[in-house]
ROSE-4610 file (N, C-alpha, C; in Angstrom, 1 decimal, always signed):
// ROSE-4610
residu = [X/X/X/X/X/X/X/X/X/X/X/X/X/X/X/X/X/X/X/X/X/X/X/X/X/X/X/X/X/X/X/X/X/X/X/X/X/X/X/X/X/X/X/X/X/X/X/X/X/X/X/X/X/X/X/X/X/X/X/X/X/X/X/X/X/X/X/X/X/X/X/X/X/X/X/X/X/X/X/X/X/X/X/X/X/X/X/X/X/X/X/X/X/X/X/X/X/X/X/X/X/X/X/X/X/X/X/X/X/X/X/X/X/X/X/X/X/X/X/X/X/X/X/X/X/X/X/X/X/X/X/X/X/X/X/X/X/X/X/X/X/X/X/X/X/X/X/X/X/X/X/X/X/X/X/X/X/X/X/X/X/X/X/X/X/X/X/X/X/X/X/X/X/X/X/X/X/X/X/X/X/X/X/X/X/X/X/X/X/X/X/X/X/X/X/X/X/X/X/X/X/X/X/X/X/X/X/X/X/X/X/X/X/X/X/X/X/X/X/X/X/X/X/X/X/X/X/X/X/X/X/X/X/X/X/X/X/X/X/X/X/X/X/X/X/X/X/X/X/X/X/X/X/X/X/X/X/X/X/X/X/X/X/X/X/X/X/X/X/X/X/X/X/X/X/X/X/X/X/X/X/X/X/X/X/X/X/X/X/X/X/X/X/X/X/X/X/X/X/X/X/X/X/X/X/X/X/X/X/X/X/X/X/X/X/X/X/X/X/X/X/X/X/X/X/X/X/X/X/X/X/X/X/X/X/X/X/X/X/X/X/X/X/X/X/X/X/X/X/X/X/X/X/X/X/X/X/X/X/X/X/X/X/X/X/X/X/X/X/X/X/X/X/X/X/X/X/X/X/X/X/X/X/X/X/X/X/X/X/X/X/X/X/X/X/X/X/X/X/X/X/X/X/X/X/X/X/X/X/X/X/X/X/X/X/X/X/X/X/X/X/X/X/X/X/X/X/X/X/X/X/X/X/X/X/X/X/X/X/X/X/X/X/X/X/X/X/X/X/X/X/X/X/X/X/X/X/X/X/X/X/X/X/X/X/X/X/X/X/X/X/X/X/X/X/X/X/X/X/X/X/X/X/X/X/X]
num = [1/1/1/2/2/2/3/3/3/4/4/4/5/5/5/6/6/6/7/7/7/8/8/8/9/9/9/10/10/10/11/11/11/12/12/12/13/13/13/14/14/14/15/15/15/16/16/16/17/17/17/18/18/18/19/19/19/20/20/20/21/21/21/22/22/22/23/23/23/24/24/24/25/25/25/26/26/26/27/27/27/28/28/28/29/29/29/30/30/30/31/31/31/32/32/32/33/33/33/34/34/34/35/35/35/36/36/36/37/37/37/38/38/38/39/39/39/40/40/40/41/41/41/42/42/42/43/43/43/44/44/44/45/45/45/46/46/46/47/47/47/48/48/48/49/49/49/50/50/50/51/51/51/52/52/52/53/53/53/54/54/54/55/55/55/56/56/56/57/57/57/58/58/58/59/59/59/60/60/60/61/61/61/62/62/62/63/63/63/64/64/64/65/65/65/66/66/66/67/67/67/68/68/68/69/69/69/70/70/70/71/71/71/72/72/72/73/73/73/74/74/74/75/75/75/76/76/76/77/77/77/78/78/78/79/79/79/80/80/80/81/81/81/82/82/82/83/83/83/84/84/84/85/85/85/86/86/86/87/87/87/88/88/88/89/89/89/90/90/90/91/91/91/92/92/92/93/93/93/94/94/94/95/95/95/96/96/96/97/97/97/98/98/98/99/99/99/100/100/100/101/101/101/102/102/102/103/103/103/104/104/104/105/105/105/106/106/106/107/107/107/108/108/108/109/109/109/110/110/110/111/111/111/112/112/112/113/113/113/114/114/114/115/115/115/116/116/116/117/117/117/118/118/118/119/119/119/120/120/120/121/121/121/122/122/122/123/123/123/124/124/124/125/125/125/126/126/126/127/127/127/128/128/128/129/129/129/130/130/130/131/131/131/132/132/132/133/133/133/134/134/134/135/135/135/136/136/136/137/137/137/138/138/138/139/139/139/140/140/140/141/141/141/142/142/142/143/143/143/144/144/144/145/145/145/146/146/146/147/147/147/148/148/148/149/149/149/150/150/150/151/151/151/152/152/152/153/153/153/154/154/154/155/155/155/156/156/156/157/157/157/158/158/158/159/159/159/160/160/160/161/161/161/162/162/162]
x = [+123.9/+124.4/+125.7/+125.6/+126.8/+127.8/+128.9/+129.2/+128.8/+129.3/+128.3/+128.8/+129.9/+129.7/+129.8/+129.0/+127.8/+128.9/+130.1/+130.9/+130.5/+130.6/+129.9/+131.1/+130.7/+131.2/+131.7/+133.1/+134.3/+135.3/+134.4/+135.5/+136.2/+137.8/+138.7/+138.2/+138.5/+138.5/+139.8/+140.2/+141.2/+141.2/+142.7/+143.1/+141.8/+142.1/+141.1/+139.7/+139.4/+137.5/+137.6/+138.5/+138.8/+138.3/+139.5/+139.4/+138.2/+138.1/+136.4/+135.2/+135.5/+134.4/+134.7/+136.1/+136.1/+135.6/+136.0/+135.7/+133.8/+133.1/+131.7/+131.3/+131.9/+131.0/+131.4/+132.6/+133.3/+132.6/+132.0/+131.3/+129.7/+129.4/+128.0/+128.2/+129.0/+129.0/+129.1/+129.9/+130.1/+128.4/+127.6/+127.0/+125.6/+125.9/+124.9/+124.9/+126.1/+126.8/+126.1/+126.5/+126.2/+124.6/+123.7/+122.1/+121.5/+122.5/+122.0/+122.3/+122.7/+123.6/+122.9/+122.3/+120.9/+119.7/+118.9/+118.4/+118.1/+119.4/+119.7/+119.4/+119.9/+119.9/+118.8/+117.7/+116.3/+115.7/+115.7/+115.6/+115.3/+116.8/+117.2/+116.3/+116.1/+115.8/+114.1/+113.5/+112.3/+112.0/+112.7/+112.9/+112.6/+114.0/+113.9/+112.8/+112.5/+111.2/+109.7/+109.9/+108.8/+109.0/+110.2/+110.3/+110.3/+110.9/+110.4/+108.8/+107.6/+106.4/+106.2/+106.5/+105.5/+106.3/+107.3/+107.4/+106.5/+106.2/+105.7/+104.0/+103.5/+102.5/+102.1/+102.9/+102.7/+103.0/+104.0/+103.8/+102.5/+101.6/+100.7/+99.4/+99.7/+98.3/+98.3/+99.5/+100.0/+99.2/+99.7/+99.5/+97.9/+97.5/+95.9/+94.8/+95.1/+94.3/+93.9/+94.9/+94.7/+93.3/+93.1/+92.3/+91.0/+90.8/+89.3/+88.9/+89.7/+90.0/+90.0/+90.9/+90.7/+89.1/+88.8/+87.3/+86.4/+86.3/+85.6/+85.9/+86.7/+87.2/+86.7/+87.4/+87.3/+85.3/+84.8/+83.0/+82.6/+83.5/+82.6/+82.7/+84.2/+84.4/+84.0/+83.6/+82.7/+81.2/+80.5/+79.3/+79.3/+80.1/+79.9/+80.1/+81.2/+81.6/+81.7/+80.9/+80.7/+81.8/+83.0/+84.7/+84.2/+85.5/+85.8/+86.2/+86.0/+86.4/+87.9/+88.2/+89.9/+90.4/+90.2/+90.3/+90.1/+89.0/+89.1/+89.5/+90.0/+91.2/+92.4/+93.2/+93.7/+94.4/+92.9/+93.0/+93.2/+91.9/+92.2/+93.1/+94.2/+95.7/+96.7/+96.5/+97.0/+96.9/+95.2/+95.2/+96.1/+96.1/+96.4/+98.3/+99.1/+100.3/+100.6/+99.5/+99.8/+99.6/+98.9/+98.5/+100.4/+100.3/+101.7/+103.5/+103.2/+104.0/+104.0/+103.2/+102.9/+103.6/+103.5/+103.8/+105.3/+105.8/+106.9/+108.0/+107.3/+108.0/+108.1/+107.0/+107.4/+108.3/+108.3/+109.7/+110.5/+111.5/+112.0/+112.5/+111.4/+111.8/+112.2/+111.6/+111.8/+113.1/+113.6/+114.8/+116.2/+115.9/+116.9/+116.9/+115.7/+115.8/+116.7/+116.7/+117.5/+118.6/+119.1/+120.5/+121.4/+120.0/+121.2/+121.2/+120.5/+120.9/+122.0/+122.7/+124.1/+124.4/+123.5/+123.5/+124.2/+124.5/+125.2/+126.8/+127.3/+128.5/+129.2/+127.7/+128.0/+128.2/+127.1/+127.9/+128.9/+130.0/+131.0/+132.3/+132.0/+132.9/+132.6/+131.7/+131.9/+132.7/+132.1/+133.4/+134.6/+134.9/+136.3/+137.0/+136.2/+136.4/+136.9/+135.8/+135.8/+136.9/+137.2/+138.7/+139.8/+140.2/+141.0/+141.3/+139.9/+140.1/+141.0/+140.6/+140.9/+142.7/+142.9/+144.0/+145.0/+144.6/+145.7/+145.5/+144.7/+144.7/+146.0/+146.4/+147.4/+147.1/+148.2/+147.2/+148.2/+147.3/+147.9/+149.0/+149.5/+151.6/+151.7/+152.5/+152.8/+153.4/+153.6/+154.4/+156.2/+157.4/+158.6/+158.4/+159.1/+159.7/+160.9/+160.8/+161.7/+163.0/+163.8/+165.1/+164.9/+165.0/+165.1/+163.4/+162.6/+161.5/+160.5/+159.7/+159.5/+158.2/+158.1/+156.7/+155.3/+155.3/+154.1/+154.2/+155.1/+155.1/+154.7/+154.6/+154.6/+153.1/+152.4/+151.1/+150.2/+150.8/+150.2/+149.8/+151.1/+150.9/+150.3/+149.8/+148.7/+147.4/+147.2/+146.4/+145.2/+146.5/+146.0/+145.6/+146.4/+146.2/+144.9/+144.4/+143.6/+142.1]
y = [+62.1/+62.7/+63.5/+64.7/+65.7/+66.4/+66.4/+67.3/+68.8/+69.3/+70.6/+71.4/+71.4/+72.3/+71.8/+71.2/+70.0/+69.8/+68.9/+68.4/+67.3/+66.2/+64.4/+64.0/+63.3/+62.7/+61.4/+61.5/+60.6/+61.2/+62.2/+63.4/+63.5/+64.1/+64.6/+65.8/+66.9/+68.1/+68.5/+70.5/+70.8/+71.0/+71.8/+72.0/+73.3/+74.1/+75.3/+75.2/+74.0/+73.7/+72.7/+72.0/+71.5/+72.6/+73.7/+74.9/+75.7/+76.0/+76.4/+76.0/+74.6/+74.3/+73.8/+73.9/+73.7/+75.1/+76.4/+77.2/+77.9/+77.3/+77.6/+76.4/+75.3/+74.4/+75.0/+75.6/+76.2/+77.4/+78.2/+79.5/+79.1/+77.9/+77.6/+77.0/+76.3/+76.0/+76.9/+78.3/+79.3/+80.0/+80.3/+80.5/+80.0/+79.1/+78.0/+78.2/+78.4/+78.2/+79.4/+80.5/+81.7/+82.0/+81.3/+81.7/+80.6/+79.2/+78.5/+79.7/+80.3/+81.4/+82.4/+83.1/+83.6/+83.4/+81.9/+81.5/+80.9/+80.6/+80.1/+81.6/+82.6/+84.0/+84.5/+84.3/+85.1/+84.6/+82.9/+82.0/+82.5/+82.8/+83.3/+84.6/+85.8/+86.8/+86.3/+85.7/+85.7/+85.0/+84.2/+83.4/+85.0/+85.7/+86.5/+87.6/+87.8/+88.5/+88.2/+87.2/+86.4/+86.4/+86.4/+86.6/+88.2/+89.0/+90.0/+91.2/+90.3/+90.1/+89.9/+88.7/+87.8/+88.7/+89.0/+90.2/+91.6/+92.0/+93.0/+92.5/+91.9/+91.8/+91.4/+90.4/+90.3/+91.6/+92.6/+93.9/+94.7/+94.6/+95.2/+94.9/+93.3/+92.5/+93.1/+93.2/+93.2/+94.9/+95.7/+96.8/+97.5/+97.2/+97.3/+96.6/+95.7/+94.7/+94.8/+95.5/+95.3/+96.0/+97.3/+98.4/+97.7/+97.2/+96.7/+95.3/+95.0/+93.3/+93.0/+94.2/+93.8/+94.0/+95.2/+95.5/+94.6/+93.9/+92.9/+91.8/+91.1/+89.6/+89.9/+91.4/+91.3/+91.8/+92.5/+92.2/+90.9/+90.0/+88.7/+88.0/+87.7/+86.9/+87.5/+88.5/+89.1/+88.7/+88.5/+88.6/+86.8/+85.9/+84.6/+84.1/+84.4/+83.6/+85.0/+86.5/+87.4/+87.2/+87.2/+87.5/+89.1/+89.8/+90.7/+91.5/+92.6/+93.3/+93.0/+93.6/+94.0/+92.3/+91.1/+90.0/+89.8/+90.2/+90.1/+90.7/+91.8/+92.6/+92.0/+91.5/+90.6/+89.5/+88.3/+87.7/+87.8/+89.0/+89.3/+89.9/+90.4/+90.7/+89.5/+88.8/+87.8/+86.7/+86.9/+86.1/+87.1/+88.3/+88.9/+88.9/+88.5/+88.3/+87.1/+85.6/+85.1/+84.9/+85.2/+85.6/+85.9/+87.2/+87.8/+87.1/+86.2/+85.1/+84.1/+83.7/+83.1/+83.1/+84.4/+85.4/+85.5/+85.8/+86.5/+84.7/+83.5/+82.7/+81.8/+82.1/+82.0/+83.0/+83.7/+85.0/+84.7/+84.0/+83.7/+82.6/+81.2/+80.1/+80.9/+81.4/+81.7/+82.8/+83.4/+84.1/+82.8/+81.7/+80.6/+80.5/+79.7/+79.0/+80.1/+81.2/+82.0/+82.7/+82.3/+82.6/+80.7/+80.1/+78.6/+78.3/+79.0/+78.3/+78.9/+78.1/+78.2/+78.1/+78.6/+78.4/+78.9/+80.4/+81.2/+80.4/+80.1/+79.7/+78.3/+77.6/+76.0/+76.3/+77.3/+77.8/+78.3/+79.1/+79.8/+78.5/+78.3/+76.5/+75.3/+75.6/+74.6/+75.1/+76.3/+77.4/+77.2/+77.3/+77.2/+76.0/+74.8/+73.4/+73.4/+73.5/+73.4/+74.1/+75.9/+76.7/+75.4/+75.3/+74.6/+72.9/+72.0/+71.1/+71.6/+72.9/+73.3/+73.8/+74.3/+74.5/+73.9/+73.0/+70.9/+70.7/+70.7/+69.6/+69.9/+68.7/+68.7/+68.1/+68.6/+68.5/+67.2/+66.7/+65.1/+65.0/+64.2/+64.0/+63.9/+64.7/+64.2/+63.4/+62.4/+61.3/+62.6/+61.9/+62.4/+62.1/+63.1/+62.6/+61.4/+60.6/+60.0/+60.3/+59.8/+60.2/+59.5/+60.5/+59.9/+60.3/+60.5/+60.1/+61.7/+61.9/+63.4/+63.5/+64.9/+65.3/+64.6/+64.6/+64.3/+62.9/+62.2/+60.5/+60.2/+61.0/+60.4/+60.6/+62.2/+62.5/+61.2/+60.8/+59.5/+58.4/+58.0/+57.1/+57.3/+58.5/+59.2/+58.7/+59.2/+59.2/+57.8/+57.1/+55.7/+55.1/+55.3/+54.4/+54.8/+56.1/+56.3/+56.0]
z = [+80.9/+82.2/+81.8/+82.3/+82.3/+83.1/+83.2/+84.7/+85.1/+85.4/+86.3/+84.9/+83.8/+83.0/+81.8/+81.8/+80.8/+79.5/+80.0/+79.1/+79.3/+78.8/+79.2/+79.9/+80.2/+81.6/+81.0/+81.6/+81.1/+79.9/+79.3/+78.2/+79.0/+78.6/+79.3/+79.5/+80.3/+80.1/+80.4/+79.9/+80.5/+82.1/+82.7/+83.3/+83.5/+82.7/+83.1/+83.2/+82.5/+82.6/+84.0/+84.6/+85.7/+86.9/+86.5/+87.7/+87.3/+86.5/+86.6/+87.3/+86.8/+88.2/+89.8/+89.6/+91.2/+91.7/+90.9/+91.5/+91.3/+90.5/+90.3/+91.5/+91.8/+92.8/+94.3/+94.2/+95.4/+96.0/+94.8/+95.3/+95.3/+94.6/+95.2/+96.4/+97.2/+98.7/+99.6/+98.9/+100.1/+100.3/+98.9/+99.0/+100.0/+99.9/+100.9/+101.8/+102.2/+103.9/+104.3/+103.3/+103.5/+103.9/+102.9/+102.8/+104.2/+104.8/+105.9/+107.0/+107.3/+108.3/+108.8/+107.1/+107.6/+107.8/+107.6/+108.1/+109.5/+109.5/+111.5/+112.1/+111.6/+112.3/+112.2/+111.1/+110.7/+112.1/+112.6/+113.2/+114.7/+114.8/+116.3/+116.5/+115.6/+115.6/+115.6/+115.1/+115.4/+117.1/+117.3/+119.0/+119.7/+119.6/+120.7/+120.2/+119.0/+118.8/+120.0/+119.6/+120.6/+121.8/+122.3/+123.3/+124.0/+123.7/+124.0/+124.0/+122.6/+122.9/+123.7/+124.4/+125.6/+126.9/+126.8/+128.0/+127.9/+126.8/+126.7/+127.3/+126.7/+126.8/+128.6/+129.2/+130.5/+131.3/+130.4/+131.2/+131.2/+129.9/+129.8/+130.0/+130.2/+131.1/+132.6/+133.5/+134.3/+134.6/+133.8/+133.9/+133.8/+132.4/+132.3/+132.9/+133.3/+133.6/+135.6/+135.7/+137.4/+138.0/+137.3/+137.7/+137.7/+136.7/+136.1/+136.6/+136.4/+136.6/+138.2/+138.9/+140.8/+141.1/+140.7/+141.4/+140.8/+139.8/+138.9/+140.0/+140.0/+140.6/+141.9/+142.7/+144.4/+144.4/+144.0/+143.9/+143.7/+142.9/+142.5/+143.7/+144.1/+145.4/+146.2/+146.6/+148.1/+147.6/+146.7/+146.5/+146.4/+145.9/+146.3/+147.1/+148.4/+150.0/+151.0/+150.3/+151.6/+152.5/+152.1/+152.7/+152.9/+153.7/+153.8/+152.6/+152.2/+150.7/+150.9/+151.7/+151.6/+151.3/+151.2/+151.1/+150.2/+149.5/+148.1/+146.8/+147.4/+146.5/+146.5/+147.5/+147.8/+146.7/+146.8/+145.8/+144.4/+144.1/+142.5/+142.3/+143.1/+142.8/+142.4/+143.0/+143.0/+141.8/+141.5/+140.3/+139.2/+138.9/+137.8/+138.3/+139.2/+139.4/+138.5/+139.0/+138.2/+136.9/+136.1/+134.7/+134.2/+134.7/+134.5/+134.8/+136.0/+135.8/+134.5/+134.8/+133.7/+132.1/+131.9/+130.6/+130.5/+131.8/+131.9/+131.8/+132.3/+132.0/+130.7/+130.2/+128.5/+127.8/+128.5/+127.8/+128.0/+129.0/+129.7/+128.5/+128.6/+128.0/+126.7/+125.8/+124.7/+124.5/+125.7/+125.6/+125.9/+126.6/+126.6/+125.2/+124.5/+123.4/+122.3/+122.5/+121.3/+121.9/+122.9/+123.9/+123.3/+123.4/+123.3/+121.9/+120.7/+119.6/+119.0/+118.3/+117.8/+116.4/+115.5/+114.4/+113.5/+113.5/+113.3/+113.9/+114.6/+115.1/+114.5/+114.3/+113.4/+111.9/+111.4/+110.2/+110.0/+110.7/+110.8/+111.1/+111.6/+112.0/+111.0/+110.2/+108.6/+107.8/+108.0/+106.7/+106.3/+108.1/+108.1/+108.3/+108.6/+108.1/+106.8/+106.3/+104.9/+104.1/+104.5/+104.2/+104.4/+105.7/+106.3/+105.0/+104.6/+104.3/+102.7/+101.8/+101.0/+100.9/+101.9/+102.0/+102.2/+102.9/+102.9/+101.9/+100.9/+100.0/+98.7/+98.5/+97.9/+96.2/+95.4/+94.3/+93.8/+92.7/+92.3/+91.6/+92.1/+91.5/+89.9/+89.6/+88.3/+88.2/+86.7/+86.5/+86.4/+86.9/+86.5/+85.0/+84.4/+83.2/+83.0/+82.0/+82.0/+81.4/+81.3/+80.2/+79.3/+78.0/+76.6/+76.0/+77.0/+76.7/+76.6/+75.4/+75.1/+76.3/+76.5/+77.1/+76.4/+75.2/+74.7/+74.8/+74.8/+74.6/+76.4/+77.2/+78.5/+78.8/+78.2/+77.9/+77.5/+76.5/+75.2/+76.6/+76.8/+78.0/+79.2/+79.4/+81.4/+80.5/+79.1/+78.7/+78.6/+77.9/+77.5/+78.8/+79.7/+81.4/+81.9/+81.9/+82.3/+82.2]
C-alpha cells in the first residue's frame, strides 16, 4: 500500500511532497464537485427538455387532431345513440380537450420537477463548505525551541517520538 504519491506509507515525506498532495487530492475534489454540478444540470436540462416536449406535443395533438378526429368521433357517436350531430361534435371536442389536458399536465409535473431540483445550488454550497473548512484550518504547532538546545537535536527528538 502507498499514499496517493506512491511513497510507502509510514516513510516520512517532505514538507513539499506533503503539499503536493494536499494540493493534487484538493484539485481532484474540486474537480468532482465540478463534473457532479454538471451532471445535476445535464439532469435539470433534460427534466425541462421533457417538459417543454410534452407541451409541445399536447399543442400539436390539440391542434392536428381536432379536424379529423371531431368529424371521426362526432359520425361514430351519431351513428351508435342517433344524438343530434351538433351533440356530437360537442363531445369529440371534448374528448380531444382532454387528451390535451392530459399532456399539458405532465408538462406541468415535469416543469415542477426541474424548477424544484437543486443540484446545481447543493454543489455550490459544498464548495464553499469545503473553501470555508480549508481556510480555518490551522496548521500543526511546532515544538518551541528550547534553550541550549540545537534545531537538529529537537528534529532528532519530533522524529524519534513519532
Amino acid at each position: 500500500m502507498s499514499a496517493p504519491d506512491d511513497s510507502p506509507v509510514g516513510a516520512e515525506r517532505s514538507v513539499g511532497q506533503l503539499f503536493a498532495s494536499a494540493t493534487a487530492e484538493m484539485s481532484a475534489l474540486v474537480h468532482d464537485e465540478i463534473a457532479l454540478a454538471k451532471a445535476q444540470l445535464k439532469r435539470d436540462v433534460k427534466r425541462g427538455a421533457i417538459s417543454g416536449g410534452a407541451f409541445t406535443v399536447a399543442g400539436v395533438v390539440l391542434l392536428f387532431s381536432l379536424p379529423m378526429l371531431n368529424f371521426a368521433l362526432a359520425y361514430g357517436i351519431r351513428t351508435w345513440s342517433h344524438w343530434n350531430l351538433a351533440l356530437c361534435f360537442l363531445l369529440s371536442f371534448a374528448a380531444n380537450v382532454l387528451v390535451a389536458a392530459v399532456l399539458g399536465l405532465v408538462g406541468v409535473a415535469m416543469a415542477k420537477k426541474a424548477a424544484k431540483s437543486k443540484g446545481p445550488q447543493k454543489v455550490a454550497a459544498s464548495m464553499k463548505e469545503t473553501a470555508g473548512v480549508l481556510q480555518n484550518a490551522k496548521p500543526h504547532p511546532r515544538p518551541e525551541l528550547a534553550q541550549g538546545k540545537s534545531p537538529k537535536a529537537v528534529e532528532a527528538v519530533a522524529r524519534s517520538t513519532s
